[in-house]
C-alpha positions as CSV (number, residue, x, y, z in Angstrom):
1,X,107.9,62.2,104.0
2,X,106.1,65.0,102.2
3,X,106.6,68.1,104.7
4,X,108.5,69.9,102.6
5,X,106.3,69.6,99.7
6,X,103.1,70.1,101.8
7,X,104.5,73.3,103.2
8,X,104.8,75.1,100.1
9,X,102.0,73.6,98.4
10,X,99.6,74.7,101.6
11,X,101.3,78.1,101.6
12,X,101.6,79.0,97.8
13,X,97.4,78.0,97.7
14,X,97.1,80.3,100.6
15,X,99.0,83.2,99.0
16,X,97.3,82.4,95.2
17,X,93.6,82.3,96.7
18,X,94.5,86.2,97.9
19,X,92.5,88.8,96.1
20,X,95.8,91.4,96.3
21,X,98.3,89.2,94.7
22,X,98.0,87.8,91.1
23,X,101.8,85.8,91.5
24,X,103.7,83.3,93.9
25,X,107.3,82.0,93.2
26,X,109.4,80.1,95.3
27,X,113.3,79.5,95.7
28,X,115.8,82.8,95.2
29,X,114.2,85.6,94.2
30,X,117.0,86.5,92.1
31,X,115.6,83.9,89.8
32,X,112.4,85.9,89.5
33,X,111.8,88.1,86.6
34,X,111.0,91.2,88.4
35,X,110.9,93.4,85.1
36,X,107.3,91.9,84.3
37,X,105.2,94.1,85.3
38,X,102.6,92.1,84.5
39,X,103.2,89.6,87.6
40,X,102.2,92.0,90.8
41,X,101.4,91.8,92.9
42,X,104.0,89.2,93.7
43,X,104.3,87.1,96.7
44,X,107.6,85.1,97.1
45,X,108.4,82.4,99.5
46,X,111.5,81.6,100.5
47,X,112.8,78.5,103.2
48,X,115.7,79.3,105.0
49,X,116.7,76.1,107.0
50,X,115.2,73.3,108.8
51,X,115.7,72.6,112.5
52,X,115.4,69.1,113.6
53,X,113.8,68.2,117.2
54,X,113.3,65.3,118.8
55,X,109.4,64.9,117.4
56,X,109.2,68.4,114.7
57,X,111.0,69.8,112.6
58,X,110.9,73.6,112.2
59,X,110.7,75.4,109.0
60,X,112.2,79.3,108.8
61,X,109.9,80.7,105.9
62,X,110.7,84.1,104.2
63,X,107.6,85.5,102.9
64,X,107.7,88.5,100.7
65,X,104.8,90.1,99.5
66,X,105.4,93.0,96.7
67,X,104.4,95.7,94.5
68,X,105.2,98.2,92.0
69,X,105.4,101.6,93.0
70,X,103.5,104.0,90.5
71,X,104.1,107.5,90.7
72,X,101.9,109.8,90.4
73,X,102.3,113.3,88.4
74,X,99.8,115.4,90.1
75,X,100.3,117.9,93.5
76,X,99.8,115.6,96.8
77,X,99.9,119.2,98.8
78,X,96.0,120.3,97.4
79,X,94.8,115.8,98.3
80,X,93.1,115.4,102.0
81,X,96.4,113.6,102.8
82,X,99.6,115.0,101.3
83,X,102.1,113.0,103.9
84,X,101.2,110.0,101.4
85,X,103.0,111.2,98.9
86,X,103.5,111.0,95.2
87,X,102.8,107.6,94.6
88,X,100.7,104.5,95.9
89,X,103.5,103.5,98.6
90,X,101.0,103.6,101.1
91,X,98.2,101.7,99.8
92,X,100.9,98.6,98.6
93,X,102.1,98.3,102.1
94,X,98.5,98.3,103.7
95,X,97.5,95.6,101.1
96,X,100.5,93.7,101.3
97,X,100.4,93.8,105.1
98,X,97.3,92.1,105.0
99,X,98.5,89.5,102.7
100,X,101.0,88.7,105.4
101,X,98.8,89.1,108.3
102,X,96.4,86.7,106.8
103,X,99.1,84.2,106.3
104,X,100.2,84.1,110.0
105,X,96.9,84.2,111.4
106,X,95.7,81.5,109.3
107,X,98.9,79.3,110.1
108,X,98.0,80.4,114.0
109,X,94.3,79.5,113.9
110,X,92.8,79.6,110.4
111,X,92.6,76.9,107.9
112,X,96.1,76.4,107.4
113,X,96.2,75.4,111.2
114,X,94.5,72.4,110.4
115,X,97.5,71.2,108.9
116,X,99.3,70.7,112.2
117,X,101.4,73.5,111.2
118,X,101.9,75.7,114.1
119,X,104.1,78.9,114.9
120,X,106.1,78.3,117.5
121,X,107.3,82.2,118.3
122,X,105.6,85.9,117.1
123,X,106.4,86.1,113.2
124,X,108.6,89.5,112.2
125,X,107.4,91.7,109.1
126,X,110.0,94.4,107.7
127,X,109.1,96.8,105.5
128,X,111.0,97.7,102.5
129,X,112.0,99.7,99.2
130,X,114.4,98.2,96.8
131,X,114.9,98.9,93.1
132,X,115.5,96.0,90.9
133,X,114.6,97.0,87.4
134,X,111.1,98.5,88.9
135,X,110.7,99.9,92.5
136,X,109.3,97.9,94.6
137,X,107.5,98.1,97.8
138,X,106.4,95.4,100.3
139,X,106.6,93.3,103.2
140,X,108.9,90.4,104.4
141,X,107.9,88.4,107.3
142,X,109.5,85.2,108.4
143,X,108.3,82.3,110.2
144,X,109.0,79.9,112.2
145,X,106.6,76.7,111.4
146,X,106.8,73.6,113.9
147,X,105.5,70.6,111.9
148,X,105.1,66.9,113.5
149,X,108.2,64.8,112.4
150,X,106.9,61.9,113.2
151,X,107.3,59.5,110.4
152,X,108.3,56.2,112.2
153,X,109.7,54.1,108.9
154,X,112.5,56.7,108.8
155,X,114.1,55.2,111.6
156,X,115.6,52.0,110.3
157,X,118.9,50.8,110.3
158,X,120.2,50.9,106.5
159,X,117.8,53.8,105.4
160,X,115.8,51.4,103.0
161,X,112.4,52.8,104.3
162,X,112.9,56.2,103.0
């Protein structure tokens, strides 16, 4: 039984083959060293439980896809489009919304779908701003990821099979 492992694996090469992020960690992102700059933009993937069906089990995924805000010095009020601000808030959560967007859709009916993964309701993304020792900007979307449980040897009487 490799679900678990294949899940991340598929999902970490998914998020690592992306052109906007250059890092993908996994597990509590409290573990992460968010002070290296150097690492965004960071996607991070967090599983929040397992349900068990009668033939699937169903992975909740937290994906959080993150950058640094950078501020910018000069007067937004004389740019073509001052409501963006004084820093690049706007152009992190467009590219991070497409790292998401990409994920889900490819999960749905992209390569990652040929996995037998499939989402069995309409994913959530949620914008946010938090300051850990940089500010950060992003996206967190979770998933819900119905995978075939169907690995017969499990079911035995003493548990010798697994």
């Amino acid at each position: 039984m490799k679900e678990y492992y294949n899940l991340i694996d598929n999902t970490y090469n998914y998020l690592i083959g992306n052109n906007n992020i250059n890092t993908v960690t996994t597990g509590d992102i409290l573990d992460v060293d968010l002070s290296k700059q150097s690492i965004f933009p960071l996607a991070h993937i967090i599983v929040n439980d397992v349900t068990f069906d009668e033939h699937f089990m169903t992975f909740s995924l937290n994906v959080i896809a993150m950058d640094i805000v950078d501020e910018d010095k000069k007067d937004k009020q004389t740019e073509s489009k001052p409501y963006t601000g004084l820093d690049n808030k706007h152009d992190i959560l467009n590219s991070m919304l497409t790292v998401i967007n990409g994920l889900q859709s490819s999960l749905r009916r992209g390569g990652m779908n040929n996995n037998n993964y499939e989402i069995n309701d309409s994913p959530t993304a949620t914008q946010f701003e938090d300051r850990f020792e940089n500010l950060l900007s992003g996206w967190s979307m979770v998933l819900n990821i119905e995978i075939p449980n169907d690995e017969m040897k499990l079911i035995n009487a003493d548990g010798t099979e697994c």
